[in-house]
C-alpha beads as a LAMMPS data file, in Angstrom:
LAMMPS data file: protein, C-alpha beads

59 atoms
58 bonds

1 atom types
1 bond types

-500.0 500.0 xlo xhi
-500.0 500.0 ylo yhi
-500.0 500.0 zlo zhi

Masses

1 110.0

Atoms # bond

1 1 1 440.441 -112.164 3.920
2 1 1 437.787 -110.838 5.686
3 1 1 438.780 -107.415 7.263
4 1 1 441.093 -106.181 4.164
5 1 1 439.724 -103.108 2.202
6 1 1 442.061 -103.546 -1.398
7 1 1 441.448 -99.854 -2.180
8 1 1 444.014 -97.335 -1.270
9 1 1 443.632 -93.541 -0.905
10 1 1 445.126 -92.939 -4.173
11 1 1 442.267 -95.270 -5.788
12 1 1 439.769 -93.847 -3.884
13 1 1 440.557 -90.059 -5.273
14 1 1 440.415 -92.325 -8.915
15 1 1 436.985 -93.842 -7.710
16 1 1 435.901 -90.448 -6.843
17 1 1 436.972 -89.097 -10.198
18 1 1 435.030 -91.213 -12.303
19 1 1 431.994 -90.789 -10.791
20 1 1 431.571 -87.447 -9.469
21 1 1 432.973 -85.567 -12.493
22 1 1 433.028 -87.513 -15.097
23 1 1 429.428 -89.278 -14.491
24 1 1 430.474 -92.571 -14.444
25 1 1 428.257 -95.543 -13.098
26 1 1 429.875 -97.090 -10.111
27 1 1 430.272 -100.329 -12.142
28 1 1 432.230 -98.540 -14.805
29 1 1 434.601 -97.238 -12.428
30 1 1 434.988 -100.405 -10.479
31 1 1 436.064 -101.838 -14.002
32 1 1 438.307 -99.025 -14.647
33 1 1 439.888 -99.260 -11.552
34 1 1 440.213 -102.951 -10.867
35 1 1 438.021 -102.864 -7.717
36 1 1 434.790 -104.496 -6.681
37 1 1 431.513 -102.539 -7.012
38 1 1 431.222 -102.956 -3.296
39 1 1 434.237 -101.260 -3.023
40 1 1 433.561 -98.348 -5.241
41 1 1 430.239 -97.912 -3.048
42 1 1 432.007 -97.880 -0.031
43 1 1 434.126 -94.705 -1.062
44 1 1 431.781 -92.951 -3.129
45 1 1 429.415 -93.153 0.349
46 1 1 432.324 -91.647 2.090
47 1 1 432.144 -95.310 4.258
48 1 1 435.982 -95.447 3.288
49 1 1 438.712 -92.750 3.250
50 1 1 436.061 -90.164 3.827
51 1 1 438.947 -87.908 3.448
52 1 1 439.623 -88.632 -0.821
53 1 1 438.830 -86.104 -3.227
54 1 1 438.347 -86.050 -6.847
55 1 1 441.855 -86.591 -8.856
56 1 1 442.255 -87.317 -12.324
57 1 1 443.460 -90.617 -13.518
58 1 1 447.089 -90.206 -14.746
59 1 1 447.959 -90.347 -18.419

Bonds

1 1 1 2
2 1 2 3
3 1 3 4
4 1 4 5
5 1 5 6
6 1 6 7
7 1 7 8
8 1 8 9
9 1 9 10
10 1 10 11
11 1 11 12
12 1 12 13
13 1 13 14
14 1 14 15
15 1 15 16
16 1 16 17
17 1 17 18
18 1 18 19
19 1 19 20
20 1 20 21
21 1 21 22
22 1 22 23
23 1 23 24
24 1 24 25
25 1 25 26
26 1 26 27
27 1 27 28
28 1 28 29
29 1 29 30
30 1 30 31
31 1 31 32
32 1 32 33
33 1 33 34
34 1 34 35
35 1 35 36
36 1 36 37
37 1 37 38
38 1 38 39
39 1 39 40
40 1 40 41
41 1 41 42
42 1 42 43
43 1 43 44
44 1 44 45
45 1 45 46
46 1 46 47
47 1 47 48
48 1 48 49
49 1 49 50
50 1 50 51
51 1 51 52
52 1 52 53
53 1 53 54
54 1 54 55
55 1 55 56
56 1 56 57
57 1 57 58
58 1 58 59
């Protein structure tokens, strides 16, 4: 499995969501979104898709 980043673009925006605007801890998100904390790190570090920006999570 090595090599295989689970988090799309569309996630990432989520990821990005969560924590930049609403304040949430990276862990919190991670939960919210069904990722890994590494995961979340990785995007909100701009490591992966430094390209995402903030989107709301849908209703």
């Amino acid at each position: 499995m090595r090599g295989r980043f689970p988090c799309t673009f569309e996630l990432a925006c989520y990821v990005l969501y969560l924590v930049e605007i609403l304040g949430l801890t990276q862990t919190e998100a991670a939960i919210i979104v069904g990722l890994n904390v590494g995961s979340v790190n990785h995007v909100v570090h701009r490591r992966r898709h430094p390209e995402a920006y903030p989107v709301p999570l849908p209703s």
